[in-house]
C-alpha positions in Angstrom: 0.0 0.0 0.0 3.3 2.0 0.6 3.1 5.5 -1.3 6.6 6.1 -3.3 7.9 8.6 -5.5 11.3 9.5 -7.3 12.1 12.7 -9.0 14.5 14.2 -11.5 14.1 18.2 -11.0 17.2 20.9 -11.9 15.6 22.9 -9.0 16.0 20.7 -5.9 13.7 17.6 -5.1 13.1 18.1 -0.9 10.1 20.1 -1.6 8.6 18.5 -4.7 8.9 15.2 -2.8 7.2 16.4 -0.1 4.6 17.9 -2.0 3.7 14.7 -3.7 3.9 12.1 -0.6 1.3 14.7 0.7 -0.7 13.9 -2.0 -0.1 10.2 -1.2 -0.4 10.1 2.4 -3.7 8.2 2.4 -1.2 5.5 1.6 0.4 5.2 4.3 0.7 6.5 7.6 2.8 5.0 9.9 6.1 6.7 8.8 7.7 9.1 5.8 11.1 9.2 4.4 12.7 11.5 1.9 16.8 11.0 0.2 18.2 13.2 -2.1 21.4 12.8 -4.1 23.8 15.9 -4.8 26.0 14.8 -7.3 28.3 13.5 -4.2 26.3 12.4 -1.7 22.9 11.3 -0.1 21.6 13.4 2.2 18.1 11.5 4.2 15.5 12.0 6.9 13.0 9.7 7.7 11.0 8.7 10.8 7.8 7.6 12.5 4.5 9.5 12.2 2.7 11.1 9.3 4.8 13.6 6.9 3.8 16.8 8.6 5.3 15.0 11.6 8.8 13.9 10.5 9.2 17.5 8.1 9.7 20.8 8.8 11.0 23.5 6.5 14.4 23.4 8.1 14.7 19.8 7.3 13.3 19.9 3.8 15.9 23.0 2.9 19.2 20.4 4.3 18.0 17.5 1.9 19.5 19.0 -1.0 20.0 17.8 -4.3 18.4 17.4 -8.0 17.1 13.8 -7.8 15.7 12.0 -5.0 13.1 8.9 -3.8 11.0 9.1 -1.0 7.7 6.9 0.9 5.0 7.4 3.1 4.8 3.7 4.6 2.2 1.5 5.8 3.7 -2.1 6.6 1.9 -5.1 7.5 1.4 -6.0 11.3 4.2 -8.5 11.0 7.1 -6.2 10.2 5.4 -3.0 11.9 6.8 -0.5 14.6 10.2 -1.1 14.0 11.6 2.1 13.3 15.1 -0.1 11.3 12.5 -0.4 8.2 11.4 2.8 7.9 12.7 4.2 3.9 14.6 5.1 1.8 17.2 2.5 2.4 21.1 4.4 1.3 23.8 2.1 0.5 27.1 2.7 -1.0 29.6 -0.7 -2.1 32.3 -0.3 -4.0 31.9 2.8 -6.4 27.7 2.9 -6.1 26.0 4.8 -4.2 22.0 3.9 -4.3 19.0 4.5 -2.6 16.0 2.8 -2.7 12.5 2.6 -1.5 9.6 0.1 -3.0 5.9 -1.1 -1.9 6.3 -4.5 -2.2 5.0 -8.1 -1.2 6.9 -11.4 -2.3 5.8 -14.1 -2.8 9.5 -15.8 -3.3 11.1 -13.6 -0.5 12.1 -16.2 2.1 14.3 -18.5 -0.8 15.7 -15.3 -1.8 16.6 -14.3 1.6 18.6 -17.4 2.0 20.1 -17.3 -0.9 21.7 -13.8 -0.3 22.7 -14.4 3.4 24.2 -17.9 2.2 26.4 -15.3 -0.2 27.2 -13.6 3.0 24.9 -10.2 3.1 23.8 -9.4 7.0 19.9 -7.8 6.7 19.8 -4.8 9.0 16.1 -5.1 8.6 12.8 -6.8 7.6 12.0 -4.9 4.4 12.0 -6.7 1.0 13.6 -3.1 0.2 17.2 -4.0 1.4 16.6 -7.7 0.2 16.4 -6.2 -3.5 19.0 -3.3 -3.4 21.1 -6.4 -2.3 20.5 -8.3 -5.2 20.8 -5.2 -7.5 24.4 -4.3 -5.5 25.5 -8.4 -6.4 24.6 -7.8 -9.7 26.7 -4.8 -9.9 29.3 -6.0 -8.3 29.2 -9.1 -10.8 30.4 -6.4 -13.6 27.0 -6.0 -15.6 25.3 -2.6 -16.3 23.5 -0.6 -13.9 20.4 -1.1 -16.1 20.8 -4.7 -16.5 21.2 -4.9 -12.3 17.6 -3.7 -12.0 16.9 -6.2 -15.3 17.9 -9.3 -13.8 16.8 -7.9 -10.4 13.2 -7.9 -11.4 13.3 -11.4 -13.4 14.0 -12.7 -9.6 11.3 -11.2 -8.3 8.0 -13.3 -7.5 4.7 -11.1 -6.2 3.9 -7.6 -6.2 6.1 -4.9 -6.3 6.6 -1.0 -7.3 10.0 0.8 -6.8 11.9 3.5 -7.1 15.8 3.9 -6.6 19.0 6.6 -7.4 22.2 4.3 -8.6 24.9 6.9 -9.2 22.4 9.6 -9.8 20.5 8.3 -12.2 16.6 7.7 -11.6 15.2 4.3 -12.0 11.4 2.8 -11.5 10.1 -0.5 -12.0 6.6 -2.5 -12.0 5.6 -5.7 -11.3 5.0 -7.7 -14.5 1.1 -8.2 -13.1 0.9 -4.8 -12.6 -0.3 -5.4 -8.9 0.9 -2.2 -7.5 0.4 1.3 -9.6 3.1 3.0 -10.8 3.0 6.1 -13.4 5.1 9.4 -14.3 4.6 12.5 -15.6 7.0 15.6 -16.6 7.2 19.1 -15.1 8.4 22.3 -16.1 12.0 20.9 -14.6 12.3 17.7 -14.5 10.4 14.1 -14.3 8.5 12.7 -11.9 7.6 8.8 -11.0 4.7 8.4 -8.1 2.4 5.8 -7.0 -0.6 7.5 -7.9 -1.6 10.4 -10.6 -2.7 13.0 -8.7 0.3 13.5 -7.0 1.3 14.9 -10.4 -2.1 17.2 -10.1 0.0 18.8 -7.2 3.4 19.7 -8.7 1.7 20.9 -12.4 2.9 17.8 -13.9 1.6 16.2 -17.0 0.6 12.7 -16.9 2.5 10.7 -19.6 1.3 7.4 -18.7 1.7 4.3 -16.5 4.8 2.8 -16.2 3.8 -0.6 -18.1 3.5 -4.0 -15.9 7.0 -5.5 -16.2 8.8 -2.5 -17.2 11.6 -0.2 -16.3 12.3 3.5 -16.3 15.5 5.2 -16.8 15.4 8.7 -16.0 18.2 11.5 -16.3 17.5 15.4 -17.1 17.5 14.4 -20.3 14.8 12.3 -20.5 13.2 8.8 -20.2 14.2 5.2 -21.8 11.5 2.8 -21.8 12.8 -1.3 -21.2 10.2 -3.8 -21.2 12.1 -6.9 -19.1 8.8 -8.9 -18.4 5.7 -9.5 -19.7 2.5 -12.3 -18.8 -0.4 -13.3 -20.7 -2.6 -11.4 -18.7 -2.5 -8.7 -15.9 -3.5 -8.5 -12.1 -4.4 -5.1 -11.3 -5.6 -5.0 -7.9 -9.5 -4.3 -7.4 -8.9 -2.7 -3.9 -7.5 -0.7 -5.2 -10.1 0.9 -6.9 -12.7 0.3 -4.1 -10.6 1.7 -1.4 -6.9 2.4 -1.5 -6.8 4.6 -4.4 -7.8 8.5 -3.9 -10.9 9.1 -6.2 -9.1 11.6 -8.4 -6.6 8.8 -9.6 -6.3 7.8 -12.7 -5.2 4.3 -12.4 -4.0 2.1 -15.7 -6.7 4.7 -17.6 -9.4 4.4 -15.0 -10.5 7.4 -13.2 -11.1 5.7 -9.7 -14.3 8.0 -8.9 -15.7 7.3 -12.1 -15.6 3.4 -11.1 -16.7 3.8 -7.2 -20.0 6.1 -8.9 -21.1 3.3 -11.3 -20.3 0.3 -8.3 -22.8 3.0 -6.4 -25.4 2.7 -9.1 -25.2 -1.2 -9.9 -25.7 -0.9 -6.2 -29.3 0.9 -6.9 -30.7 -1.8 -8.9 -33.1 -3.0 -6.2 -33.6 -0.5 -3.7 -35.2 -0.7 -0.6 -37.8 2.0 0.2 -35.7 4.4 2.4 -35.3 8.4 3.2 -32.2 9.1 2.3 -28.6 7.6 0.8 -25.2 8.4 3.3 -22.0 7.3 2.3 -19.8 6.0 5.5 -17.4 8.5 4.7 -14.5 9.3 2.9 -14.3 6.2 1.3 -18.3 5.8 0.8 -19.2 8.8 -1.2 -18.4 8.4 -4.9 -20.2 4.9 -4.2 -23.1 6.7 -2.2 -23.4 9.7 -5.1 -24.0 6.6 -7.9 -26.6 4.9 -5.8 -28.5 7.8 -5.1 -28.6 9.2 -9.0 -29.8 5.8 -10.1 -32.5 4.8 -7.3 -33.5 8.6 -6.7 -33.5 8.7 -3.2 -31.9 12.0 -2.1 -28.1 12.0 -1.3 -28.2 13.2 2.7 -25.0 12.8 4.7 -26.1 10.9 7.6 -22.4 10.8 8.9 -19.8 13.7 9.4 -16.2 12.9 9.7 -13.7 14.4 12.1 -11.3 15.7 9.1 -8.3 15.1 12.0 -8.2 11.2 12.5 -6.8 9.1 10.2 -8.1 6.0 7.9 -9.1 3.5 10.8 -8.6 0.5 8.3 -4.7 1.2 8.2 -4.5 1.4 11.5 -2.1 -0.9 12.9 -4.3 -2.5 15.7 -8.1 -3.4 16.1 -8.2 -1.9 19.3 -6.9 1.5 17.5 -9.7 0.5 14.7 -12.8 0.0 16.8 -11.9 3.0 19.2 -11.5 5.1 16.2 -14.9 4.7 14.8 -16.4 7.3 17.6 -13.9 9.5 16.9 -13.4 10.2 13.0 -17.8 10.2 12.7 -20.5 11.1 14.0 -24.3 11.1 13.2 -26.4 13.6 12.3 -29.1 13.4 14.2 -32.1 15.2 12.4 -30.7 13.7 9.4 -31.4 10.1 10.6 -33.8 10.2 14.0 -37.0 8.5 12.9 -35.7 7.7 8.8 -34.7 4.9 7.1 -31.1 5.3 5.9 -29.3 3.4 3.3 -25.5 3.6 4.1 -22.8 3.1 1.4 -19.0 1.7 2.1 -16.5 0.6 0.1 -16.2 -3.3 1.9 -16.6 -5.4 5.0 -13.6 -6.6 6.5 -13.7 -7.9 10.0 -16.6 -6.3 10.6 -16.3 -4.9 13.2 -16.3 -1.4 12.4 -19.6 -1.7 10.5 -21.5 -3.0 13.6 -20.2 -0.4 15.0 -21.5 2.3 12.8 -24.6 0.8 12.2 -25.1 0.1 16.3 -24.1 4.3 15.8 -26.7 5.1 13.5 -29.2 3.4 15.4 -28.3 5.1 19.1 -29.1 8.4 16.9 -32.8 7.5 16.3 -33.0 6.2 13.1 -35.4 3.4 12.1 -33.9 1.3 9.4 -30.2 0.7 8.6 -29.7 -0.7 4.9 -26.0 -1.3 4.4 -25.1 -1.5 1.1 -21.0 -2.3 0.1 -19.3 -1.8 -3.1 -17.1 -4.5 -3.1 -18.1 -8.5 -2.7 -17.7 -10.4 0.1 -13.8 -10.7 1.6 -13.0 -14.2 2.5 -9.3 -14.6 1.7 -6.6 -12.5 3.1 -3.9 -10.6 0.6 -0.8 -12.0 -0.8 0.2 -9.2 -2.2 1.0 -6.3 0.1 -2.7 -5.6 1.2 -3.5 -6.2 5.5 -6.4 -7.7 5.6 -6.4 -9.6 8.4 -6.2 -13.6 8.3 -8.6 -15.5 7.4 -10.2 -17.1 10.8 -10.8 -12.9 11.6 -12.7 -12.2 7.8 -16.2 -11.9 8.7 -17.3 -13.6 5.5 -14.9 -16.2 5.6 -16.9 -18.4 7.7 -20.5 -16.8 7.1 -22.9 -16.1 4.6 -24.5 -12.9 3.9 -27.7 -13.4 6.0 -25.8 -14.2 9.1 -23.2 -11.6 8.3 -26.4 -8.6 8.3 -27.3 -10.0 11.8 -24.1 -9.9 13.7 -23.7 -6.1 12.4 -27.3 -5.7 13.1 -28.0 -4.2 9.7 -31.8 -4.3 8.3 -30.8 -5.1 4.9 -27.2 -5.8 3.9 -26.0 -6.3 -0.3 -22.8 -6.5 -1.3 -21.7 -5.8 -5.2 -21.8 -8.9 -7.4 -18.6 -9.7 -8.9 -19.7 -9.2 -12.7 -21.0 -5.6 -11.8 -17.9 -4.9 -9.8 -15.7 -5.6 -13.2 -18.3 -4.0 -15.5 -17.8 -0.6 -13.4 -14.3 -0.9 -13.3 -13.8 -1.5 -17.2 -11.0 -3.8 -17.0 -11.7 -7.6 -18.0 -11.6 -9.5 -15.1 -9.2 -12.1 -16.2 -7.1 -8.6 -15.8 -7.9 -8.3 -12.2 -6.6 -9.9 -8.9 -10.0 -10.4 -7.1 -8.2 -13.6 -4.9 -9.6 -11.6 -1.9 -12.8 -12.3 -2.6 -12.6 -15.4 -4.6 -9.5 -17.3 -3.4 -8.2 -17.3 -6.6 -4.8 -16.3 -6.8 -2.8 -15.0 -10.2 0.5 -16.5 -8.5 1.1 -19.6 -6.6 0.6 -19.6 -2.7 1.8 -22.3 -0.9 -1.2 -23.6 0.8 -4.1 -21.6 -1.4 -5.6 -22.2 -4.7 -4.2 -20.5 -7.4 -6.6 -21.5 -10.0 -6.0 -18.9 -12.2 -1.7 -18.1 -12.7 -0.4 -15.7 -15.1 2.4 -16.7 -17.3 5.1 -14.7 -17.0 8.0 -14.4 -19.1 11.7 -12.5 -19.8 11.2 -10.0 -22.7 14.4 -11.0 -25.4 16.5 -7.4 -26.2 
């Protein structure tokens, strides 16, 4: 989930990466980091807390330089709170100098770990990040190219990944070969820019030149771009959540604008409606689903909940007890908008659920009749392989229920999730170029232990 971004810019990069991890914070909000190269040197910061936290402008003016990487970070519980894994990650060996930082899950990291401490490397840290700029720094060291590092790097690489890195000052950015994790860039009046989502280049006045393609890698100097394809499969595995959740709604992710997909989800939503007062998003997250369902059924769009604009997304908080107490605290109800009505209330999923019981147990304490909840992604009964917490299976509410007994242990009146074909249909993508294993089981890799049922083929590109 990790928001990165690396930038080329003849001005200085400390403040343009800032500016664009801002945009990306949603992302992740456990820690930032920022490194910037000067021709000579790496100059870093990073620590624990959310950017405005770790930054100040008398940090951002020492982190000089004209190309640089930085991350907002969310990890998974496993790996979290130690402060060791917070990036960018600077290295020098031998003549190089890099810096790195990636979102990534592996599925092949533990054989590769090995491997590399068999060869002698000592791991400072949990992070796939320092397990890859390891394997770039033994190719390097091997005598190829500092392009073919990252090459024969990435054809190692098994899962879902999105990284950017300085090697000697030069900016590089790969992508998964599924295309798992979004990655795109964009140019500015000074430079080039490479960030996990587009409207981070909304915020510096970039232009949006495209995706970086699943599989591929970026080479970026001031003078421009070269384009290497290294991978390819015979089909992709974009990640739904992100496009019900993860994603801000002013992304345009692999040519999808996430809001418009969230507003048709809403109105697939609408087909059947029950008769009700008013449609309320659970909000952020809920409204472009809540404005779609209220244009197709007609019932007027009412916010039923206000959120505190000063607590964070409780779903990447990293513990239930953080979650559940956080409910009270980022909403409240409006109380002539629902005492004595029938609400419908729109949310991107279900996971545990217990945050829905919660707000519908909310709702309900604030006089209103009828709560129909109504959820814009399908039922979650497999945990993520790839990078998204959430939560094992034996704690997914709709691993072990169905949809009936789900509605009565969060005490909704009605409860309907999105059906599968309508989730696709809104998103536009075909859906053998989706990863839904989340909510089918089926995985586009092989997981010890799951079915995979559906694996891409995935193979070197011949330059």
């Amino acid at each position: 989930m990790s928001g990165i971004a690396g930038i080329v810019d003849s001005r200085g990069v400390a403040y343009p990466l800032y500016y664009a991890l801002h945009a990306l914070q949603h992302r992740g909000q456990e820690a930032a980091g920022i490194s910037t190269f000067d021709g000579l040197v790496f100059h870093m910061h990073k620590g624990p807390g959310q950017l405005s936290e770790v930054f100040c402008e008398k940090v951002l003016d020492r982190l000089v330089g004209n190309v640089g990487v930085g991350q907002v970070l969310y990890t998974q519980k496993a790996h979290r709170g130690r402060t060791e894994n917070i990036q960018p990650f600077n290295f020098t060996f031998k003549n190089h100098k890099l810096s790195i930082t990636v979102s990534v899950a592996l599925i092949n990291r533990e054989t590769l770990r090995s491997e590399y401490e068999g060869k002698g490397h000592i791991f400072s840290t949990t992070t796939n990040a320092e397990l890859i700029a390891a394997m770039i720094a033994h190719e390097l060291i091997s005598g190829v190219s500092a392009e073919d590092a990252f090459v024969n790097t990435m054809k190692r690489l098994s899962g879902a990944y999105a990284g950017v890195a300085v090697l000697d000052g030069v900016l590089y950015a790969f992508r998964d070969p599924l295309g798992t994790k979004p990655l795109c860039f964009g140019k500015t009046d000074f430079g080039f820019v490479v960030v996990s989502e587009s409207e981070a280049l909304d915020i510096l006045s970039g232009t949006f030149e495209g995706d970086v393609r699943p599989g591929e890698l970026l080479t970026i100097t001031d003078d421009g771009i070269s384009r290497r394809q290294v991978l390819e499969s015979d089909h992709k595995a974009y990640c739904v959540f992100e496009y019900v959740y993860i994603a801000r709604p002013d992304s345009v992710l692999d040519g999808v604008l996430v809001y418009d997909a969230r507003r048709k989800i809403g109105a697939c939503l609408a087909k059947n409606p029950p008769k009700a007062d008013l449609v309320s998003p659970v909000p952020d997250s809920g409204i472009a689903f809540a404005t779609g369902y209220a244009s197709e059924s007609g019932i007027p769009y009412i916010e039923g909940l206000l959120k505190n604009r000063y607590v964070g997304r409780t779903f990447i908080m990293p513990a239930q007890s953080l979650r559940e107490n956080a409910v009270r605290m980022k909403m409240n109800p409006v109380r002539r908008h629902v005492a004595g009505k029938s609400v419908i209330l729109v949310d991107d999923s279900i996971v545990r659920g217990t945050t829905s019981l919660r707000i519908v147990d909310m709702v309900k304490d604030f006089g209103a009749d009828e709560v129909h909840l109504r959820i814009g992604s399908p039922p979650i009964v497999a945990p993520c392989y790839f990078g998204i917490d959430l939560a094992t299976r034996e704690e997914l509410i709709a691993a072990g229920l169905n949809v009936e007994s789900i509605r009565e242990k969060i005490h909704a009146t009605t409860l309907q999730y999105v059906s599968t074909e309508d989730l696709v249909a809104s998103i536009g993508i075909p859906a053998e170029d989706l990863c839904m294993g989340c909510s089918s089981g089926r995985f586009p890799l092989e997981i010890p232990g799951e079915c995979s049922g559906c694996c891409r083929k995935i193979t070197p590109v011949k330059n």
